[in-house]
C-alpha positions in Angstrom: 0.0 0.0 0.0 1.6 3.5 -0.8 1.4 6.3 1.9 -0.7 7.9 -0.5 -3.4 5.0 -0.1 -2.7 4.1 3.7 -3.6 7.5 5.1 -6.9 7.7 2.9 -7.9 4.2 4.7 -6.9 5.9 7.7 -8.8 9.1 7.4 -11.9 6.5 6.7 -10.9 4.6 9.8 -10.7 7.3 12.0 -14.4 8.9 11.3 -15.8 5.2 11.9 -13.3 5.3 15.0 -14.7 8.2 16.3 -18.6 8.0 15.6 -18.1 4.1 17.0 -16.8 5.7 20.7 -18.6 8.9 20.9 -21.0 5.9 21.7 -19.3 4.6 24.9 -19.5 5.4 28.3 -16.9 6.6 30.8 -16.0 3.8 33.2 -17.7 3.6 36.3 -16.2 3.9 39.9 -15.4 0.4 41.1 -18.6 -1.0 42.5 -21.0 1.4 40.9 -23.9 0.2 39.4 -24.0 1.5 35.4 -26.8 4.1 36.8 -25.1 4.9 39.7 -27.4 3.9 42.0 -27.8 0.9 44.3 -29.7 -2.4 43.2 -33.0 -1.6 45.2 -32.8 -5.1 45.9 -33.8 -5.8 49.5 -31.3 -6.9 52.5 -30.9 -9.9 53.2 -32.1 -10.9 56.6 -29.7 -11.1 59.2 -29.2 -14.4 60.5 -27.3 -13.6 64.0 -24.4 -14.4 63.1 -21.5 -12.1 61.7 -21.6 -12.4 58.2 -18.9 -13.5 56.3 -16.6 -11.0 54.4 -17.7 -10.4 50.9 -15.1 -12.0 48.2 -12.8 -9.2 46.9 -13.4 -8.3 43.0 -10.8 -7.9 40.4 -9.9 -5.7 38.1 -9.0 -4.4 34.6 -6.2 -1.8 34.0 -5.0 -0.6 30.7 -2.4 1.6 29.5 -1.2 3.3 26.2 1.9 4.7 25.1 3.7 8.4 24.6 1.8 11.4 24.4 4.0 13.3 22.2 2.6 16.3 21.2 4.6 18.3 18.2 3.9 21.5 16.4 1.2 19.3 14.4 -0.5 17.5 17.0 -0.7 21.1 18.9 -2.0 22.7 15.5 -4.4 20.3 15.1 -6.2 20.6 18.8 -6.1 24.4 18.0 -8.2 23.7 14.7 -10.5 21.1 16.6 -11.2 23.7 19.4 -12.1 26.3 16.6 -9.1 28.2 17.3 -10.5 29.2 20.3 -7.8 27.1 22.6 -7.3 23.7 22.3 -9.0 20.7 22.4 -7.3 16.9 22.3 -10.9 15.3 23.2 -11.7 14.7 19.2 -8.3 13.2 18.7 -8.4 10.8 21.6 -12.0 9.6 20.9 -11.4 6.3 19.1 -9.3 5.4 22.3 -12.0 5.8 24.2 -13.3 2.7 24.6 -10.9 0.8 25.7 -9.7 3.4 28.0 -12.8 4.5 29.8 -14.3 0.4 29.6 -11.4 0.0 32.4 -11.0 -0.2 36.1 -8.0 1.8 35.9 -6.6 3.4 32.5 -3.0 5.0 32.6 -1.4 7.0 29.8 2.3 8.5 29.4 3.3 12.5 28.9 6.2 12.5 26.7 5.9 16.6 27.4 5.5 19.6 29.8 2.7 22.3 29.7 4.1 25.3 28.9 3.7 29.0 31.0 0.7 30.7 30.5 -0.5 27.9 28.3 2.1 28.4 25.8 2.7 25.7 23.1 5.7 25.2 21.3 6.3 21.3 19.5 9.9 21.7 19.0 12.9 21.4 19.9 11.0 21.6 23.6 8.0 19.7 24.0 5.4 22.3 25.8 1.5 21.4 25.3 -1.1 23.7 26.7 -3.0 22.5 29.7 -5.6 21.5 28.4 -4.4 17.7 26.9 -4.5 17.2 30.9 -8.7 17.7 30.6 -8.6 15.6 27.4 -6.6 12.9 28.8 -9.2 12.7 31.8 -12.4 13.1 29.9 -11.3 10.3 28.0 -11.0 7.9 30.5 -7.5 8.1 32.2 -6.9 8.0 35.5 -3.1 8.7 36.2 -0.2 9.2 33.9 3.8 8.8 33.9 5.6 11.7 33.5 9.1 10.6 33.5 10.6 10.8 30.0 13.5 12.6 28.0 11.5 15.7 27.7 10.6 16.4 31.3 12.9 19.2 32.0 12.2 20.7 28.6 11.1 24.1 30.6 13.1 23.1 33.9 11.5 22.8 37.1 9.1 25.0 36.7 7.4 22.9 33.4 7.1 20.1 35.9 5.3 22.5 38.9 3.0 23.8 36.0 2.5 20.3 34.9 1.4 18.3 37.8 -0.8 21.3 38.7 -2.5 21.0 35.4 -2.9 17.6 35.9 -4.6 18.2 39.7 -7.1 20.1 38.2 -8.0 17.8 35.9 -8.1 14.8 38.8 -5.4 13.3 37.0 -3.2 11.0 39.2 1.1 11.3 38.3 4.7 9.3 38.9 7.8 10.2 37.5 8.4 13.8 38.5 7.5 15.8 41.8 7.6 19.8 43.0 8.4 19.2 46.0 10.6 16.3 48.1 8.4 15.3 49.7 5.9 14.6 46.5 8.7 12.7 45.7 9.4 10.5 48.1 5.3 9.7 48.6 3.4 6.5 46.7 1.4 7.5 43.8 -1.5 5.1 44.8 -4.6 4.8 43.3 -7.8 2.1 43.8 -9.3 -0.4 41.1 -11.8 -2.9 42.0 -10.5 -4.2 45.6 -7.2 -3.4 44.8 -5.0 -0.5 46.2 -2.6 0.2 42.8 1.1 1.7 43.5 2.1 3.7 40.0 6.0 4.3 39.9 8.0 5.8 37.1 11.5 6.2 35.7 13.3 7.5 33.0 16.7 7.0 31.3 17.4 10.7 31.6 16.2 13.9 30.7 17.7 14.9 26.6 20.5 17.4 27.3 19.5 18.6 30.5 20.6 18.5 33.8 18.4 18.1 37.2 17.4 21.4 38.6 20.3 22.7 40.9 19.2 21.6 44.2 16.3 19.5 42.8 17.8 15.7 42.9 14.6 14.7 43.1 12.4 16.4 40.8 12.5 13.5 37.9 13.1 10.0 38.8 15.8 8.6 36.6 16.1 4.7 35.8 18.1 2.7 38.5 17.1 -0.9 39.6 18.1 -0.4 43.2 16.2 2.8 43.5 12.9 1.0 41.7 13.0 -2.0 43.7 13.7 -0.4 47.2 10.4 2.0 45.6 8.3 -0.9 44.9 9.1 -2.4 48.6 7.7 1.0 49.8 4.5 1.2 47.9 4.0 -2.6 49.2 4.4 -2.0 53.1 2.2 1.6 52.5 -0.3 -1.2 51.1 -0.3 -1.4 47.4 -1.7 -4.9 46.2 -0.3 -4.1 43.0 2.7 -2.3 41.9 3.0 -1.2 38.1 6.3 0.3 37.2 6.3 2.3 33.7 9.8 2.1 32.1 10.8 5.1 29.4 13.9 3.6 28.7 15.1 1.0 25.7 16.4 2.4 21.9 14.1 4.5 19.7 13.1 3.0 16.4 14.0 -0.5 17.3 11.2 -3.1 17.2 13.0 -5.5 19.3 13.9 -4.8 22.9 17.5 -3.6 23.5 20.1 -5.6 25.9 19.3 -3.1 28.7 16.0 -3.5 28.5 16.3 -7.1 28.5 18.7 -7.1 31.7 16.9 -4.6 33.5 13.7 -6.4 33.3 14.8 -9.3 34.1 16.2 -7.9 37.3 13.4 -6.5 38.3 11.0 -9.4 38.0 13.6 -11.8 39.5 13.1 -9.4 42.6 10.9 -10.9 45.8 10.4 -10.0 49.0 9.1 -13.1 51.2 9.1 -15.1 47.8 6.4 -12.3 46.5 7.1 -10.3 43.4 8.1 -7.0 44.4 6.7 -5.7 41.1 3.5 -6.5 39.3 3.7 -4.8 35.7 6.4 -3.2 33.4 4.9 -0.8 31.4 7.6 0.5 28.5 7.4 3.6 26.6 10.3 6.1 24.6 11.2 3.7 21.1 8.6 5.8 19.5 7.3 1.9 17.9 5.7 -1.0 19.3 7.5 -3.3 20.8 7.0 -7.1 22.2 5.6 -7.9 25.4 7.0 -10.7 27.3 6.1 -12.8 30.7 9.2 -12.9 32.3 9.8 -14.5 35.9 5.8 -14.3 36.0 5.3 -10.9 35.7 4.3 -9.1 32.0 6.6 -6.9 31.1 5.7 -4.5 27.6 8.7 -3.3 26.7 7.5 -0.6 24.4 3.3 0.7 23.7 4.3 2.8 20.8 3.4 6.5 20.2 -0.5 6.8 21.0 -0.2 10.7 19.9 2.5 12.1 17.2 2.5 14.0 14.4 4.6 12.6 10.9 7.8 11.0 12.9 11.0 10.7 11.1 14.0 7.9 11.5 17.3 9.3 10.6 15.1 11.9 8.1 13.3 9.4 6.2 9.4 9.2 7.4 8.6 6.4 9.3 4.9 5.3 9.7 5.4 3.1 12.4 5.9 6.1 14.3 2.5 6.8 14.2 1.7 2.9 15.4 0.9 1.7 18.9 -0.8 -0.6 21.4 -3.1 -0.2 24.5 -2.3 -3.0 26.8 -4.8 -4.4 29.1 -4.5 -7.1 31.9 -7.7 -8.4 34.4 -6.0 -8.8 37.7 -7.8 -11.4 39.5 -8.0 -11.4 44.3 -5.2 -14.0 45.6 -6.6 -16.9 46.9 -5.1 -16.3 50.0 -4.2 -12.9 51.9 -1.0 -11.5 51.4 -0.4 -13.6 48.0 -0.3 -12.0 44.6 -2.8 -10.6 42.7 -2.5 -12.6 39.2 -3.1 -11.6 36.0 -5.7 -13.5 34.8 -6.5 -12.3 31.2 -3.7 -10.6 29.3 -4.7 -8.7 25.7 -3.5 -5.7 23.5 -5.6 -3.5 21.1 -3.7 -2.7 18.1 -3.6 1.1 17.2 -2.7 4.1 15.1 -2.9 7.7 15.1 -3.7 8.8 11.3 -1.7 12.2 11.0 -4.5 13.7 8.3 -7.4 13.2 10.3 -5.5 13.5 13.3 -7.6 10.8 15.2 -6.6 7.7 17.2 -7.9 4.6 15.4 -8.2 1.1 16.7 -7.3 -1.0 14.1 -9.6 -4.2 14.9 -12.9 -1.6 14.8 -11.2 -0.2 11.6 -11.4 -3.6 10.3 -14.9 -4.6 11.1 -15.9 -1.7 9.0 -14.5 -1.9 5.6 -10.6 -0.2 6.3 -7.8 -1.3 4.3 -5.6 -1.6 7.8 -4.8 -5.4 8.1 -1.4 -5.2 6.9 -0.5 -2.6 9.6 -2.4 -4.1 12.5 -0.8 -7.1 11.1 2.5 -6.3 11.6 1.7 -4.5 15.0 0.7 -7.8 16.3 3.7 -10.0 15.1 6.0 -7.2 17.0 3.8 -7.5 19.9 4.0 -11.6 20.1 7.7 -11.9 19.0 9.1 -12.7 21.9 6.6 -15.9 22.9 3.8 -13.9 24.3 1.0 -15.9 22.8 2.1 -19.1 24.6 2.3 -16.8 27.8 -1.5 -16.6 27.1 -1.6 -13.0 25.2 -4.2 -12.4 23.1 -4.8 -9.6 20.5 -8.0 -7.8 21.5 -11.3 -7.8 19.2 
């Protein structure tokens, strides 16, 4: 298919995409009844004796890759909002169903919000506050915000950030404003299940850690992530998800750090339980495999969710515009104290069609007419490269 022909399909895709989840609902908070309101079915009658405790429920968590938004993708809200501001909501509509039919939905900022809502795609990544309200409309609850960009407008991008994303009820990991942000466990609930969220990056691109400010970003180092995921256990987390940016940008296959790292990691236990629960990858700008390793999933890379035409070494690369939601269904331990296990593992190929600027889920694509298999094809033999089928991974319909 020439480019010419794949974004046409695309452009189709992403109209279907959109009408399809301007049709969904936003997820409801764990235990809610679809209307909000209780059963109105009667109490049982009490029998005298202390009644037993009600089993604990599981839970579904999804996450999606960068949010990188460049001169185009920042044009393009601006155009959407009428040129009266911005607005991402129209973009991020065809994830919308998989985001907001989840427990627990976590995204990734590859940017900072820039001061009095100034926008500027490159060579700094600064968004205007208002992807924050499009990010939670849709369906997210929390986002990293580690990544190479997130000095990009020093510490006072990250203060404006993080406030931004407060205001929207938007949960974060990865950088803090203060010390004491930083050294606290992002923690969030789904189904029975208190969640610890803990992020890292490789490093911030060309810049340094504001003087004073050790703290502000929290840079990739196994020690430092497993003696964090130890915390977030004894301050109660059932489940600990670490998001990763890390590995080698344009590579399909995982790099030897990423390997080794996340093999460390999963290998670590405390009282022969798994001290982490997740690897969530982000930063190769492509889809990369997911693996089970040691018993615990790792993705090494979701792809771009957002990004405007992305080149490699100057030639354009579509893959760039390519990615994966993940989503696992974490099940109660049968016994107290025991891991939560992951009980259905899936992915949901996607791809961001720079001309209509839309999200498109490639399955949904599909059903109605597009001419996307041979990209969702390829998306899914990245994905299951590494012998995640036989781990029990399945491509989501």
């Amino acid at each position: 298919m020439n480019a010419r022909t794949r974004r046409t399909t695309l452009a189709l895709a992403a109209v279907v995409v959109t009408a399809l989840a301007g049709c969904q609902a936003r997820h409801q908070a764990p235990g809610a009844s679809p209307s909000g309101q209780s059963s109105g079915q009667p109490a049982a009658p009490s029998s005298g004796h202390p009644a037993a405790p009600a089993p604990r429920t599981g839970f579904t968590l999804v996450a999606s890759g960068d949010m990188l938004p460049d001169t185009s993708i920042i044009e393009r809200a601006q155009f959407d909002a009428g040129g009266l501001g911005y607005d991402f909501r129209p973009m991020l509509a065809g994830a919308g169903p998989a985001v907001s039919g989840a427990d627990l939905a976590i995204c990734h900022l590859n940017a900072v919000y820039g001061e009095g809502g100034d926008a500027s795609g490159s060579p700094a990544l600064k968004a205007p506050p208002q992807m924050a309200d499009a990010l939670a409309a849709t369906g997210y609850d929390g986002c990293s915000t580690a990544s190479d960009h997130s000095l990009d407008d020093g510490a006072d991008g990250i203060r404006r950030t993080l406030d931004a994303f407060d205001r929207a009820g938007l949960r974060h990991a990865g950088s803090a404003r203060t010390q004491e942000e930083a050294k606290s466990v992002t923690m969030m609930r789904a189904g029975d299940a208190q969640v610890a969220h803990l992020a890292y990056t490789a490093g911030p691109k060309g810049r340094s850690l504001p003087e004073g400010q050790p703290w502000a970003v929290d840079l990739l180092d196994r020690d430092k992530i497993v003696e964090d995921a130890r915390v977030a256990r004894r301050a109660g987390a059932d489940v600990v998800v670490v998001s990763l940016h890390w590995g080698t940008e344009w590579q399909d296959a995982p790099d030897a750090q990423q390997l080794k790292l996340a093999k460390q990691l999963t290998a670590s236990r405390t009282d022969g339980r798994a001290d982490i629960d997740l690897i969530l990858g982000t930063h190769a700008h492509v889809p990369q495999a997911y693996e089970k390793v040691d018993g615990t999933w790792v993705v090494y890379g979701l792809g771009d969710q957002i990004a405007g035409e992305t080149d490699n070494r100057g030639v354009r690369d579509p893959r760039g515009n390519e990615s994966t939601i993940a989503r696992f269904t974490f099940a109660p331990p049968a016994h107290e104290g025991e891991r939560w296990p992951v009980a259905r593992a899936e992915f949901v190929p996607q791809a961001f069609d720079v001309d209509a600027g839309r999200v498109v889920d490639l399955n949904a694509a599909l059903r109605q007419g597009a001419d996307v298999g041979d990209m969702r094809d390829r998306i899914r033999d990245v994905v299951l490269s590494r012998g995640a089928a036989q781990a029990g991974l399945v491509m989501a319909q």
